[in-house]
DRENRO-560006 format. One record per residue (C-alpha): residue number from 0; residue in three letters; x, y, z. Coordinates in Angstrom, 2 decimals. Layout:
// DRENRO-560006
REC num residuo      px      py      pz
REC NUM     ALA       X       Y       Z
...
END
This chain:
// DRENRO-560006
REC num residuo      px      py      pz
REC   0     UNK -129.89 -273.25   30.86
REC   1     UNK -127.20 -275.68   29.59
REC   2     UNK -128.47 -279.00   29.37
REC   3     UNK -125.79 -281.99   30.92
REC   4     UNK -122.80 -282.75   29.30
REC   5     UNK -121.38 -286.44   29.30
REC   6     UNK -120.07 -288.13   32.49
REC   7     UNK -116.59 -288.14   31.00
REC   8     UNK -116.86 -284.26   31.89
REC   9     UNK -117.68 -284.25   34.97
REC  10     UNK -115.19 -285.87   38.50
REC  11     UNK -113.73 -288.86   37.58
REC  12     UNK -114.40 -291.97   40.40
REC  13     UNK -112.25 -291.47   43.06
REC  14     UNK -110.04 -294.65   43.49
REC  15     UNK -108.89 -295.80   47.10
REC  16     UNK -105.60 -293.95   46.61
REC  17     UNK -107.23 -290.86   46.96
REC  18     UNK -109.09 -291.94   50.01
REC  19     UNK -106.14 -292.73   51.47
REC  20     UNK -104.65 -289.19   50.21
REC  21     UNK -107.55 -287.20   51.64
REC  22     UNK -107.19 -288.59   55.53
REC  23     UNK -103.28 -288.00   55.65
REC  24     UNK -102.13 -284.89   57.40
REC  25     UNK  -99.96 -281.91   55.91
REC  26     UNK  -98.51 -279.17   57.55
REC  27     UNK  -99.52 -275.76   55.62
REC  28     UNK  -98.05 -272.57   56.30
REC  29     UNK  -99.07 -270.68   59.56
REC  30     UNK -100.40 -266.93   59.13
REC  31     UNK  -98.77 -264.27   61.35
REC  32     UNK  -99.05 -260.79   61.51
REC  33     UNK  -97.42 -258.71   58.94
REC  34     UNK  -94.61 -256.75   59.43
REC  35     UNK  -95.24 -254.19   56.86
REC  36     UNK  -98.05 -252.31   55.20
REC  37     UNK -100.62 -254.13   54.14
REC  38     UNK -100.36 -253.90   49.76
REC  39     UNK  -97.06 -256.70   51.16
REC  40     UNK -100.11 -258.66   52.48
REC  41     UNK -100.56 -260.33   49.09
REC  42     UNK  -97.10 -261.58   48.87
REC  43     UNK  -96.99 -263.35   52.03
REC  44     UNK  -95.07 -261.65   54.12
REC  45     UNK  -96.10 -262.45   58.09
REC  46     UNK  -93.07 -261.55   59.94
REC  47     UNK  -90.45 -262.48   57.58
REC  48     UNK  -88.38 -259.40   57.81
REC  49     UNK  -87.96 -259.75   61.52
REC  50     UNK  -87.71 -263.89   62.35
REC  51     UNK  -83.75 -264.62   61.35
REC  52     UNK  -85.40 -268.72   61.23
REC  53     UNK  -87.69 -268.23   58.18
REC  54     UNK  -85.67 -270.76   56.47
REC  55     UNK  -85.86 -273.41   59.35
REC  56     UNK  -89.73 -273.21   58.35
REC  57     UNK  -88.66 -274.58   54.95
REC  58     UNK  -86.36 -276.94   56.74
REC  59     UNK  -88.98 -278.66   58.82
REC  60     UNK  -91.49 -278.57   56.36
REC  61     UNK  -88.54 -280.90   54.13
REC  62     UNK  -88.18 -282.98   56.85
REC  63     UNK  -91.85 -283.60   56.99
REC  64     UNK  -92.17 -284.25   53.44
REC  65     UNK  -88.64 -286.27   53.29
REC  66     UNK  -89.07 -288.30   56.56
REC  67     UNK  -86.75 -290.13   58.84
REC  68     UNK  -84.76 -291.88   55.79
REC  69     UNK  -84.22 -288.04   54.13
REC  70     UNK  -86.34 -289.33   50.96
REC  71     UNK  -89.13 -287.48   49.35
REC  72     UNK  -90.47 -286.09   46.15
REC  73     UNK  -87.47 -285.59   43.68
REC  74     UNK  -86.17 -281.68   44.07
REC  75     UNK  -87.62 -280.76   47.60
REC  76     UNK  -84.80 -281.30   50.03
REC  77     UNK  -82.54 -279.63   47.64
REC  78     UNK  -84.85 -276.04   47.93
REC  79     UNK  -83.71 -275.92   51.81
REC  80     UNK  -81.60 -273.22   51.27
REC  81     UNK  -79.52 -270.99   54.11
REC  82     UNK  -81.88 -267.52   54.25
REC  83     UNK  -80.80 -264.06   54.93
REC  84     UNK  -82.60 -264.14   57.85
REC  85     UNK  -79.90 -266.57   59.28
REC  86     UNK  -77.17 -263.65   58.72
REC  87     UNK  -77.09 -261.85   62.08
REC  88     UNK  -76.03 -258.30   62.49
REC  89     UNK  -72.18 -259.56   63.23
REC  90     UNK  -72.22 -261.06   60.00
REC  91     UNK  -73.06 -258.27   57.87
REC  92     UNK  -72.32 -255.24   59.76
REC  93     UNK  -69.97 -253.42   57.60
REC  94     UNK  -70.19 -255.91   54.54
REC  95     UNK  -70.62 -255.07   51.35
REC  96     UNK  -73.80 -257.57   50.26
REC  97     UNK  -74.86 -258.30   46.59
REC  98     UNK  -78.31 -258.57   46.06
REC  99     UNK  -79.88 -259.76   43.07
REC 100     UNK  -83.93 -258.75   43.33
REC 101     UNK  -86.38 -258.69   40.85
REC 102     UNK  -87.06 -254.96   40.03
REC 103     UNK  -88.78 -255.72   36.46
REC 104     UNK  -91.46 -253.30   36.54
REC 105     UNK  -94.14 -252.40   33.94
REC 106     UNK  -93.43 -248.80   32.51
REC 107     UNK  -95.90 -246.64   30.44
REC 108     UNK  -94.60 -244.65   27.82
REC 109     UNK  -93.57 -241.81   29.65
REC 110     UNK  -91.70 -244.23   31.86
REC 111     UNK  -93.38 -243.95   35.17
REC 112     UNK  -94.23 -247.03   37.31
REC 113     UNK  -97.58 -248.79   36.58
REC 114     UNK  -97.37 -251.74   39.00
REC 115     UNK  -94.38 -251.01   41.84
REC 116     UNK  -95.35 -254.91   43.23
REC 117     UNK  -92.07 -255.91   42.48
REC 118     UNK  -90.37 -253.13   43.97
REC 119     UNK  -92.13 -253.34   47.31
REC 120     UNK  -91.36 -257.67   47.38
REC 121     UNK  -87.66 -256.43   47.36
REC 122     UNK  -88.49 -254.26   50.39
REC 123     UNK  -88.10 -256.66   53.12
REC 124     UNK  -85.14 -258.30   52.53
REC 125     UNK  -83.41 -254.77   51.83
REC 126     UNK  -83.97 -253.45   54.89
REC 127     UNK  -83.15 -256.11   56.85
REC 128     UNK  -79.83 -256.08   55.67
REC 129     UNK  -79.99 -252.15   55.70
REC 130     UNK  -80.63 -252.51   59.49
REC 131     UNK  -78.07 -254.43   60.55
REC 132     UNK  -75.27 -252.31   59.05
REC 133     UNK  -75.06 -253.65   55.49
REC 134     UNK  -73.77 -252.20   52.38
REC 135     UNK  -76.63 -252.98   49.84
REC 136     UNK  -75.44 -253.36   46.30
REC 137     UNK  -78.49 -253.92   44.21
REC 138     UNK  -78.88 -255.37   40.34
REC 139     UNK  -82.09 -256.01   38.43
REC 140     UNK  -83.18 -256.27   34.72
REC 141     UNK  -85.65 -254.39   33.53
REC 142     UNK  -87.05 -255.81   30.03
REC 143     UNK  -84.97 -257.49   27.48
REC 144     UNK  -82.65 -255.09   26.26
REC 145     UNK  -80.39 -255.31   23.25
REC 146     UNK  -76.98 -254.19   24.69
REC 147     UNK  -77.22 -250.66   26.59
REC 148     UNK  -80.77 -249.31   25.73
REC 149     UNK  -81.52 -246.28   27.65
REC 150     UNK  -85.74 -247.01   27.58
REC 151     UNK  -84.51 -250.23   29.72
REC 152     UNK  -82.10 -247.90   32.22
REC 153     UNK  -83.50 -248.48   36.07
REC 154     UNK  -83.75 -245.09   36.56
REC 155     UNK  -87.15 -244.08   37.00
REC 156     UNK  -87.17 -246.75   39.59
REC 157     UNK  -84.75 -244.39   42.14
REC 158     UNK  -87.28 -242.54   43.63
REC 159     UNK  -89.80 -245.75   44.46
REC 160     UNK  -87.33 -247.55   46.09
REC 161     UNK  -86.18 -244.47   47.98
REC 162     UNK  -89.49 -243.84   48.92
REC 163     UNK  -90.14 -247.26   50.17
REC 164     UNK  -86.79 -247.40   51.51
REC 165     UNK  -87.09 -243.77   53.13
REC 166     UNK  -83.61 -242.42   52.28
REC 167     UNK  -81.93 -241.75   48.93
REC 168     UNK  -80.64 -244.59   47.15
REC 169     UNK  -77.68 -243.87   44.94
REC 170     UNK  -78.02 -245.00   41.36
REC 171     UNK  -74.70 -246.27   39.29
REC 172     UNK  -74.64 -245.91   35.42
REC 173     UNK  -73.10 -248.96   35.08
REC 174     UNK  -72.54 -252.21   36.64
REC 175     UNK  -69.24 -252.97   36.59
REC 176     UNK  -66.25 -250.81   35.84
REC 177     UNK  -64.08 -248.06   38.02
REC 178     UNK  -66.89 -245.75   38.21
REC 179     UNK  -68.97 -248.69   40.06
REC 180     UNK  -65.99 -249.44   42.13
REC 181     UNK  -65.67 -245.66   43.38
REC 182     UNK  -68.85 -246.08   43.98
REC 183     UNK  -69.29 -249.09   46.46
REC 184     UNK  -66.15 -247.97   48.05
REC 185     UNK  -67.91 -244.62   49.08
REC 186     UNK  -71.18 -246.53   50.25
REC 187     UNK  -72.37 -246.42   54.05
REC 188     UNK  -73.20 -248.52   56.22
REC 189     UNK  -76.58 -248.66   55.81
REC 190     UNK  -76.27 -247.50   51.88
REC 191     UNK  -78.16 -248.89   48.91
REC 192     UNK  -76.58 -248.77   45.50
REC 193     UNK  -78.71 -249.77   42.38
REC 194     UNK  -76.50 -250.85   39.42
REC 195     UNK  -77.66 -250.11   36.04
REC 196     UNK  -79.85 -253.20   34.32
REC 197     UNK  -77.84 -256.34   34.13
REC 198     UNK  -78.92 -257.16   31.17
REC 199     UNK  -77.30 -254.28   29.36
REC 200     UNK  -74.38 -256.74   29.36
REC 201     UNK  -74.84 -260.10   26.99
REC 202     UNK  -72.29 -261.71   28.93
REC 203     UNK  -75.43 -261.90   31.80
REC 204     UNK  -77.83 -264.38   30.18
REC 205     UNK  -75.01 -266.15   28.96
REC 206     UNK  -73.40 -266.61   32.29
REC 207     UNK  -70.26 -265.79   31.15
REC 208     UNK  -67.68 -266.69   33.93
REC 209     UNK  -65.59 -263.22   33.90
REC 210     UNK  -68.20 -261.38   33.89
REC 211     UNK  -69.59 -263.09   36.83
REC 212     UNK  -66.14 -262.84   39.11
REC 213     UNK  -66.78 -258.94   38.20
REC 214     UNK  -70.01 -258.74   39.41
REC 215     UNK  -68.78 -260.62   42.65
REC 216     UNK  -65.87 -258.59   43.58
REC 217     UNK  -68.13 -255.53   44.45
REC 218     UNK  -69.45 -257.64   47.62
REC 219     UNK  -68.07 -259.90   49.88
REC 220     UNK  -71.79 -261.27   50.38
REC 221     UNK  -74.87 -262.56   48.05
REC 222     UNK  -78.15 -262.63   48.65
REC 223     UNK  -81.08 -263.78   45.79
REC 224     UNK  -84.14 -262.34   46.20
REC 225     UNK  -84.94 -262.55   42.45
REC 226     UNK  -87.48 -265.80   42.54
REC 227     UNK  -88.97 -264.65   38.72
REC 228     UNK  -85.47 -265.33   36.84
REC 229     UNK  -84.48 -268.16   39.50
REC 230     UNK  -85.11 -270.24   36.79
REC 231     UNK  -82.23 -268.81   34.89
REC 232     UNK  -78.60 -269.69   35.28
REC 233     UNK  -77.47 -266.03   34.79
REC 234     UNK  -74.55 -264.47   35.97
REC 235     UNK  -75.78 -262.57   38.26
REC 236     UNK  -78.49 -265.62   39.80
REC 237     UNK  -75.80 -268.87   39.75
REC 238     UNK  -72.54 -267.66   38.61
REC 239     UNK  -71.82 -265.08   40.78
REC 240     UNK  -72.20 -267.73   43.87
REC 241     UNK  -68.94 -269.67   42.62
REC 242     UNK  -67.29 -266.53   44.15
REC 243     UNK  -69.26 -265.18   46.82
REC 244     UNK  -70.05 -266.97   49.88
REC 245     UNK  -72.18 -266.97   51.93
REC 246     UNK  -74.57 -266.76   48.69
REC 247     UNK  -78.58 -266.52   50.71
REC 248     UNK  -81.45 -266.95   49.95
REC 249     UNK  -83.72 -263.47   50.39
REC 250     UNK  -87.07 -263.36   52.17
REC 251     UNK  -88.44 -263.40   49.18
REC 252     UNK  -87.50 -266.32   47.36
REC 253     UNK  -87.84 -268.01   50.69
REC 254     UNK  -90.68 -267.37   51.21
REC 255     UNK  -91.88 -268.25   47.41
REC 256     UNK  -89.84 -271.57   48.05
REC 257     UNK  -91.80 -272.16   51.63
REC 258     UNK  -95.33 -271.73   49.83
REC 259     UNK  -94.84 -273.55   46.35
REC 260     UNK  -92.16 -276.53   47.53
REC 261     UNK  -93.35 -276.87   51.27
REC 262     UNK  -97.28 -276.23   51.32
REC 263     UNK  -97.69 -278.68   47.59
REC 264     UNK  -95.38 -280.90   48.81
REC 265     UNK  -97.12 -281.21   52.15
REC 266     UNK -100.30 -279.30   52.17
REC 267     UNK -103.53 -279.80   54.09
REC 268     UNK -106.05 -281.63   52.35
REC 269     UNK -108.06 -282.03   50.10
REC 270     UNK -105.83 -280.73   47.97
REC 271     UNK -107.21 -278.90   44.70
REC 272     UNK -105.23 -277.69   42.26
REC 273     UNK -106.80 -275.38   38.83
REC 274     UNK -105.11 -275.27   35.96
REC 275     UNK -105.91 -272.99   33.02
REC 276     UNK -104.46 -271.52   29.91
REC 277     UNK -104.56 -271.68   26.10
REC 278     UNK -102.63 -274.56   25.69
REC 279     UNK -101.89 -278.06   27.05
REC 280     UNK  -98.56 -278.17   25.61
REC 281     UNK  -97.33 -274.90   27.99
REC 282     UNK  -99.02 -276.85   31.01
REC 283     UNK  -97.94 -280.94   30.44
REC 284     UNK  -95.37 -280.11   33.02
REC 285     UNK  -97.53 -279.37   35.26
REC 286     UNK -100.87 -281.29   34.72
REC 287     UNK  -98.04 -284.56   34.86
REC 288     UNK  -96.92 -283.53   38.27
REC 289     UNK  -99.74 -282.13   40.30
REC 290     UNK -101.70 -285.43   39.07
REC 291     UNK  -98.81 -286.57   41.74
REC 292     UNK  -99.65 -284.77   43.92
REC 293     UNK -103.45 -283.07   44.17
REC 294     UNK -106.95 -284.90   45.30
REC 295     UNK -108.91 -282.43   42.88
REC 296     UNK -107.95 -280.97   39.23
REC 297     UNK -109.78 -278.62   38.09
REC 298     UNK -109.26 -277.16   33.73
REC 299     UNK -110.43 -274.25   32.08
REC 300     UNK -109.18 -272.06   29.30
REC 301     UNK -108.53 -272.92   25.72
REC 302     UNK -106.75 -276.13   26.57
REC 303     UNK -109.95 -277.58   27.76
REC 304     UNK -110.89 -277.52   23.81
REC 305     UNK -107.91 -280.14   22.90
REC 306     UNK -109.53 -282.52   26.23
REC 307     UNK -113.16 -282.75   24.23
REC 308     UNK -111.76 -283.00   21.33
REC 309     UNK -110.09 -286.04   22.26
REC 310     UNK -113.40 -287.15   23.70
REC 311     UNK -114.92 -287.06   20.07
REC 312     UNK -116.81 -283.53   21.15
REC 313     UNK -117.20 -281.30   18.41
REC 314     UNK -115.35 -277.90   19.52
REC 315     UNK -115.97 -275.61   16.59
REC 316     UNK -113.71 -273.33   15.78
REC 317     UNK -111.91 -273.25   19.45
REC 318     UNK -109.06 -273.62   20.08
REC 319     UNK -107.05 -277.06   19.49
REC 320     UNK -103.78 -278.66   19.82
REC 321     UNK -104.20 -281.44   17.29
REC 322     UNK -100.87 -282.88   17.66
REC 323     UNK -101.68 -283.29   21.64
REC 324     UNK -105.24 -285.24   21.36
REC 325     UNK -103.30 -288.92   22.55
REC 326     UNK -101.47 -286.64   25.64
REC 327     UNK -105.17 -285.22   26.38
REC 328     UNK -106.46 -288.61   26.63
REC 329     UNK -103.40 -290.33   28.69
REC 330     UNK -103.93 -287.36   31.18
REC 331     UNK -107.45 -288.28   31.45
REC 332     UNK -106.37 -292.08   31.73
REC 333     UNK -103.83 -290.75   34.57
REC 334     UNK -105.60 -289.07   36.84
REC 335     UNK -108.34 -291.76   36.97
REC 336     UNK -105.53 -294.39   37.55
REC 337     UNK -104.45 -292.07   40.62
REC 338     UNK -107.54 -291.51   41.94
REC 339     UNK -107.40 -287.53   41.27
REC 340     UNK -111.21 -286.26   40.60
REC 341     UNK -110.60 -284.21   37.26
REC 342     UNK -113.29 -281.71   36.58
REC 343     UNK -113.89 -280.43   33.11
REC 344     UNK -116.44 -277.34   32.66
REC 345     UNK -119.35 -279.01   31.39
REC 346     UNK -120.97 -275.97   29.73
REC 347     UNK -118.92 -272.81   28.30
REC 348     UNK -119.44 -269.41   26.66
REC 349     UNK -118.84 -269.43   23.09
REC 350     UNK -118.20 -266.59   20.64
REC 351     UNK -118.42 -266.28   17.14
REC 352     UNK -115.22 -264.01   16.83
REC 353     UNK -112.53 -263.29   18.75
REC 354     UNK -113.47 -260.05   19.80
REC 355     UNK -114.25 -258.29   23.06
REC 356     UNK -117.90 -257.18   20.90
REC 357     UNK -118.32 -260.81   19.80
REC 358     UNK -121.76 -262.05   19.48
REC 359     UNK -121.74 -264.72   22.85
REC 360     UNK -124.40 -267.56   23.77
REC 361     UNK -124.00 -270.27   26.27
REC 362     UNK -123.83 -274.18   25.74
REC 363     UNK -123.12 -277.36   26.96
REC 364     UNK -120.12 -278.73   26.23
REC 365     UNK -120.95 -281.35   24.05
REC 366     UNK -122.54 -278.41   21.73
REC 367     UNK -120.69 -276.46   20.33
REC 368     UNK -121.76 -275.58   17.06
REC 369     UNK -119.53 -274.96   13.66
REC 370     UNK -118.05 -271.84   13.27
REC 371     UNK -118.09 -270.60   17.02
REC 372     UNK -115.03 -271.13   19.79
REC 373     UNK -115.20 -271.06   23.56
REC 374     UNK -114.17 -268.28   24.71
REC 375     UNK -114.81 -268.58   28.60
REC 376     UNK -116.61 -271.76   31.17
REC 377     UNK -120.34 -271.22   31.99
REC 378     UNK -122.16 -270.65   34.74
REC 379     UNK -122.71 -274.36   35.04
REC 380     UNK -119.03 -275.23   35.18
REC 381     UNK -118.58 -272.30   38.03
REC 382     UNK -121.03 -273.60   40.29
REC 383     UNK -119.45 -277.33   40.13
REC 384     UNK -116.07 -275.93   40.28
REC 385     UNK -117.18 -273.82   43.16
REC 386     UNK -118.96 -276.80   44.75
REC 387     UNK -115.92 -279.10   44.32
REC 388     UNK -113.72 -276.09   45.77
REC 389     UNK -115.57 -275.99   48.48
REC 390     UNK -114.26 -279.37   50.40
REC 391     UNK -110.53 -278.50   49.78
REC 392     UNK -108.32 -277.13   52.14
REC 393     UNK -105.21 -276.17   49.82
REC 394     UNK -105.74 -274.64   46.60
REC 395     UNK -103.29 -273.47   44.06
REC 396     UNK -103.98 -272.08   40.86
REC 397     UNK -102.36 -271.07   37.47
REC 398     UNK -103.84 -269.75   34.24
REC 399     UNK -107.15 -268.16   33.42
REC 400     UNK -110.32 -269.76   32.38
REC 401     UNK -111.11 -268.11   29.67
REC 402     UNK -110.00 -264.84   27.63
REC 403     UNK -109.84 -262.35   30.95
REC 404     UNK -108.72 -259.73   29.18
REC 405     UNK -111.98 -258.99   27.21
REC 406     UNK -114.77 -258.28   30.23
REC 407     UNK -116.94 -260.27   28.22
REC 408     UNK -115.37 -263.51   28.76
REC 409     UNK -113.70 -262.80   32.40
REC 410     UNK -116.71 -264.31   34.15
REC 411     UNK -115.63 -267.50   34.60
REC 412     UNK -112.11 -266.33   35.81
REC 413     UNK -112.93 -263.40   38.63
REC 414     UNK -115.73 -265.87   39.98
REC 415     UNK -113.16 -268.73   40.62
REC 416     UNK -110.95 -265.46   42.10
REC 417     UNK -113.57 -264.18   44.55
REC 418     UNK -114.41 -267.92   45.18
REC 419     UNK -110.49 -268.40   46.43
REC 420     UNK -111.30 -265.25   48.32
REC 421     UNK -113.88 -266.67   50.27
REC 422     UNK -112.26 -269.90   51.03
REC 423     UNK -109.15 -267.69   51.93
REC 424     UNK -111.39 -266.15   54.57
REC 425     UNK -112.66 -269.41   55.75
REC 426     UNK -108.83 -270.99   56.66
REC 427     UNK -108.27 -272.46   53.07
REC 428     UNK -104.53 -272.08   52.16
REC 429     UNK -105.04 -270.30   48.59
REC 430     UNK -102.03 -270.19   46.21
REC 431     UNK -102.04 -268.11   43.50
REC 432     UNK  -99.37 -269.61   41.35
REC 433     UNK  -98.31 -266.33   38.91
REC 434     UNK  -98.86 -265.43   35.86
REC 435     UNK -101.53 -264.55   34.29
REC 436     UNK -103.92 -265.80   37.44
REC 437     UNK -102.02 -263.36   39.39
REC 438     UNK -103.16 -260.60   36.89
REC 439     UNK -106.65 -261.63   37.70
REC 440     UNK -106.79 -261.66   41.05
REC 441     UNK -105.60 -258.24   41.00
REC 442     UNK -108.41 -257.57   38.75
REC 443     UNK -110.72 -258.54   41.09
REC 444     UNK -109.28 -256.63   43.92
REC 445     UNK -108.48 -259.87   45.99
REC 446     UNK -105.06 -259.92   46.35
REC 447     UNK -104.96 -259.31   49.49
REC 448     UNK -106.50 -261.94   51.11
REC 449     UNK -105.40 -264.62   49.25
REC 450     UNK -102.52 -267.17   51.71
REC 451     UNK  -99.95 -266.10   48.88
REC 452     UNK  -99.44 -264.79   45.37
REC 453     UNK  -96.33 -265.93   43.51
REC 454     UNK  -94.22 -262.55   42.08
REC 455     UNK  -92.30 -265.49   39.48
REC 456     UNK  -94.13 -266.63   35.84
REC 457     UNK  -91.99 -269.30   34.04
REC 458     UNK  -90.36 -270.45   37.70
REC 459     UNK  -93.73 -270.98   39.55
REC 460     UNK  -94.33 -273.43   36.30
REC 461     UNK  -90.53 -274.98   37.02
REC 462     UNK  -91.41 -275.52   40.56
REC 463     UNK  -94.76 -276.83   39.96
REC 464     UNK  -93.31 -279.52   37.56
REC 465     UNK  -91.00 -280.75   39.62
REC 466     UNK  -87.72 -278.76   38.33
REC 467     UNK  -84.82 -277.68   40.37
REC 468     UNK  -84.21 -273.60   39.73
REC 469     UNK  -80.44 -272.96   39.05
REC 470     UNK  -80.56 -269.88   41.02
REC 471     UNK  -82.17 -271.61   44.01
REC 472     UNK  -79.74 -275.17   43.62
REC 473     UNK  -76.37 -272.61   43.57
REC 474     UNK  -77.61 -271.55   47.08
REC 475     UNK  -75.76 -272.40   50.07
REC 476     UNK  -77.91 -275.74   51.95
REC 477     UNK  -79.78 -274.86   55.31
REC 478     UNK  -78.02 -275.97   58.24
REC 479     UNK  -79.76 -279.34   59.46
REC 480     UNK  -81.66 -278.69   62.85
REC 481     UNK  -81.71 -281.58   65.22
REC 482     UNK  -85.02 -282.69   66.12
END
C-alpha cells in the first residue's frame, strides 16, 4: 500500500475561524414529497409545481443570510426573484406566457433523444401554467447552430414533451414571423407552442434589441426556466424582459437559485465542498470563493498535479499548469489563513499513457515517477476523503477526480458518488453542482437520492464564484414579506 505523503497533503490546522464557522447555524433546504414521478427526484423537485410561495423560500433564506441591516455576501439578495409560482390562476388565465426553458438535449445520429433530463426539468413549470389557463409559448436552443441548420431543428423533441405533457404540443417552424403569429393567435387555453431553436437567429446571442421586442410581442408574460444559459445575456434570457412584464422566474431556476445561492450561502455545517477537474485555471473562481465560504475543501483531478508541483513534488508527466504554480500556492496560503481544512489525495493512480488500456500502478503522492501521469486519486485519498466527508452536513461538489470516462480511472470518482449517496441517506444536504460530476453520478445510478443535481454547467460555476447571472438579475425582485 501507498506509503504517507507529506503533511502539506493532508488537512491543513484548523484556525479558530473555523471553529467559530462550524458551531453557527444554517438553514438548509427542507425535503418534501415530490409532486411528480420519481426520475424529477434528482432535480429537486418536492412540491414545487403545486406551492405558489417557492420563491418566499428563497426570500427567507436571503433574509437569513442578509440579516436585519439587508447586508450579506455580494450577489445573494439580488437572486430573490418573483417565481411563477406567485402568478395565480387570475393572472394567467387566458395569457399568452413566454417561456424560455432549457430543452438542449443530447441527440444520436439518427436524432432520437439520449438523455430527455432536460425535457422533464421543464415539466413542472409548464404545466403549472398549462393548468391555470395559460397559453404556453415555448423557445429553446438546441446545439450551436450556424444560422438555420436543420440537424439543430427541435423537432424530434415534439413527441417527448407531448408525452410528458400528455396532449399534442404544436411545433412552429420558425420563431418569429406571420406564420408564428397565426400561430399563437390560434393557441388554447391550455396550448403549448414550441418555436423553432432560437439560436437559428444570430441576432439571439447577440441580444440584439429588435429582435428581442419580436420575441416579446408573442406573449404578454415571461417566465425563465432556462437556469443552463442564465448566464447569458441573450435575447431571449435578459432582453426580452425590457418588454415583458411580469418577467418570472420558473420552478426551475428557482429552485436551482434556492439550492446553490440559499443552502451555500447558509447551509448546515460543516460545510464541505469538492472540487475537481483538469485545471485550476477553469476552477480559481471557485476555489477563491468557496474558501469564503466552506469548513472542508476537498481536490482531485488533474489540477491537483499543478498543487504538488508547487510543493516541489515531482508529478511526472501529469498534468500541469506551469503558469499557475504562485496561484496554487496562495490558495494553499488562503485556506490555511481562513481556517478551511484543505485535503489533497495523498496517494493516486498513475498511468503510463493516456489510454483507457494504460499500464496503471498506485503511489503516494510524493512518487510519482518520470514518464507516468496521474490519472485518478487512490484508495488512500478515498478513505480520508470519505472520513473527512463523513462529519459534514452540506456537501457540494463539481468536477471529477480523475479521468471518469475511461473505467479504469473512474474509481476514485463513483466512490466519492456512492459516498454522497450514503450521506444523502443519512440527512446530509448533497449538492451536485453540474457538469461533469453530474455525468457521474448518473453513472453510478445515484441520482436519485442525492438533495439536488444542478441541470446548468458554466452557470453553477457563475453562481459558485460569486457572479450575478444576467438572466436571473433581469428578473422581476420578490416581493419583501414582513416578518
Amino acid at each position: 500500500m501507498a506509503a504517507a505523503a507529506p503533511s502539506s497533503l493532508s488537512i491543513l490546522p484548523s484556525s479558530s475561524s473555523s471553529s467559530s464557522r462550524r458551531n453557527a447555524v444554517g438553514a438548509a433546504p427542507a425535503r418534501s414529497g415530490l409532486v411528480l414521478k420519481s426520475p424529477l427526484r434528482r432535480l429537486g423537485f418536492a412540491g414545487a409545481a403545486a406551492d405558489p410561495c417557492l420563491a418566499l423560500n428563497v426570500a427567507s433564506r436571503v433574509r437569513e443570510v442578509a440579516g436585519p441591516a439587508g447586508r450579506g455576501p455580494r450577489g445573494v439578495v439580488s437572486m430573490a426573484k418573483k417565481s411563477v409560482g406567485d402568478l395565480t390562476g387570475v393572472d394567467l388565465k387566458g395569457k399568452r406566457v413566454f417561456v424560455r426553458a432549457d430543452l438542449n438535449v443530447p441527440l444520436d445520429e439518427n436524432r432520437n433523444i439520449t438523455d430527455d433530463t432536460r425535457i422533464r426539468a421543464a415539466i413542472p413549470t409548464i404545466k403549472y401554467l398549462v393548468e391555470n389557463g395559460a397559453k404556453v409559448i415555448l423557445s429553446s436552443h438546441l446545439g450551436r447552430p450556424k444560422g438555420v441548420t436543420p440537424k439543430y431543428s427541435l423537432s424530434p423533441l415534439v413527441p417527448r414533451l407531448s408525452e410528458l405533457l400528455g396532449f399534442s404540443v404544436v411545433k412552429a417552424e420558425d420563431v418569429i414571423g406571420p406564420e408564428v403569429e397565426k400561430l399563437v393567435e390560434a393557441l388554447p387555453e391550455g396550448g403549448v407552442l414550441l418555436l423553432e431553436n432560437v439560436r437559428f437567429y444570430p441576432e439571439e446571442e447577440k441580444n440584439d434589441p429588435e429582435f428581442a421586442s419580436k420575441l416579446a410581442a408573442l406573449a404578454e408574460i415571461y417566465v425563465n426556466d432556462a437556469f443552463g444559459t442564465a448566464h447569458r445575456a441573450h435575447a431571449s434570457t435578459e432582453g426580452v424582459t425590457k418588454y415583458l412584464k411580469p418577467s418570472v422566474a420558473g420552478f426551475l431556476l428557482q429552485k436551482e437559485l434556492d439550492y446553490l445561492v440559499g443552502a451555500v450561502s447558509s447551509p448546515k455545517r460543516p460545510f464541505a465542498a469538492i472540487v475537481g477537474g483538469s485545471k485550476v485555471s477553469s476552477k480559481i473562481g471557485v476555489i477563491e470563493s468557496l474558501l469564503e465560504k466552506v469548513d472542508i475543501l476537498l481536490l482531485g483531478g488533474g489540477m491537483i498535479f499543478t498543487f504538488y508541483k508547487a510543493q516541489g513534488l515531482s508529478v511526472g508527466s501529469s498534468l500541469v499548469e506551469e503558469d499557475k504554480l504562485d496561484l496554487a500556492t496562495t490558495l494553499i496560503a488562503k485556506a490555511k489563513d481562513k481556517g478551511v481544512s484543505l485535503l489533497l489525495p495523498t496517494d493516486v493512480i498513475i498511468a503510463d499513457k493516456f489510454a483507457p488500456d494504460a499500464n496503471s500502478q498506485i503511489v503516494p503522492a510524493s512518487a510519482i515517477p518520470d514518464g507516468w501521469m496521474g490519472l485518478d486519486i487512490g484508495p488512500d485519498s478515498v478513505k480520508s476523503f470519505s472520513e473527512a466527508l463523513e462529519t459534514t452536513k452540506t456537501v457540494i461538489w463539481n468536477g471529477p477526480m480523475g479521468v471518469f470516462e475511461f473505467d479504469k480511472f473512474a474509481v476514485g470518482t463513483e466512490a466519492i458518488a456512492r459516498k454522497l449517496a450514503e450521506l444523502s441517506g443519512k440527512g446530509v444536504t448533497t449538492i451536485i453542482g453540474g457538469g461533469d460530476s453530474v455525468a457521474a453520478v448518473e453513472k453510478v445510478g445515484v441520482a436519485e437520492v442525492m438533495s439536488h443535481i444542478s441541470t446548468g454547467g458554466g452557470a453553477s460555476l457563475e453562481l459558485l464564484e460569486g457572479k450575478e447571472l444576467p438572466g436571473v438579475v433581469a428578473l422581476d425582485n420578490a416581493v419583501p414579506v414582513t416578518v
